[in-house]
RODO-2510 file (C-alpha; in nm, 4 decimals, decimal comma):
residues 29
     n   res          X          Y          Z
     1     x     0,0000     0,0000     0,0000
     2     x     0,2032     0,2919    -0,1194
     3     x     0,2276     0,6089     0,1322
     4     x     0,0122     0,9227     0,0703
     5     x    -0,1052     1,2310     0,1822
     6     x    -0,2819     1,1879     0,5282
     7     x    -0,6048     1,2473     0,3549
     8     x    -0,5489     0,9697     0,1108
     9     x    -0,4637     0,7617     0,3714
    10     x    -0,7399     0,8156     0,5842
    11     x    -1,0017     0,7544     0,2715
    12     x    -0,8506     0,4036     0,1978
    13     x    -0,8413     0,3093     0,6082
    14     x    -1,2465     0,4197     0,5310
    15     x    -1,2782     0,1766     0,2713
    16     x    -1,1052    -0,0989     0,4234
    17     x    -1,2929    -0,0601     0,7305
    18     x    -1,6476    -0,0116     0,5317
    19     x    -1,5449    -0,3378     0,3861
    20     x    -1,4622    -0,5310     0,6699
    21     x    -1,7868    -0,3884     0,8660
    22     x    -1,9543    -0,5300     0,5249
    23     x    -1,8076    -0,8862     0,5471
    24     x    -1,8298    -0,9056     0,9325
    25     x    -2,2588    -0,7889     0,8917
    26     x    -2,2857    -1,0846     0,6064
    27     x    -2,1477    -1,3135     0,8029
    28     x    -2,3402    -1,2741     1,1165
    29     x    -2,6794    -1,2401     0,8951
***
């Protein structure tokens, strides 16, 4: 995962995050 500006960094942590809440909710369900 290359290094970025704080802001870019923060958006992909978001998206990782979104999809682990994502995978975590389909597997309790």
């Amino acid at each position: 995962m290359p290094f970025g500006p704080p802001n870019t960094r923060g958006y992909a942590w978001g998206i990782f995050i979104s999809v682990g809440l994502a995978t975590t909710l389909e597997t309790l369900i």
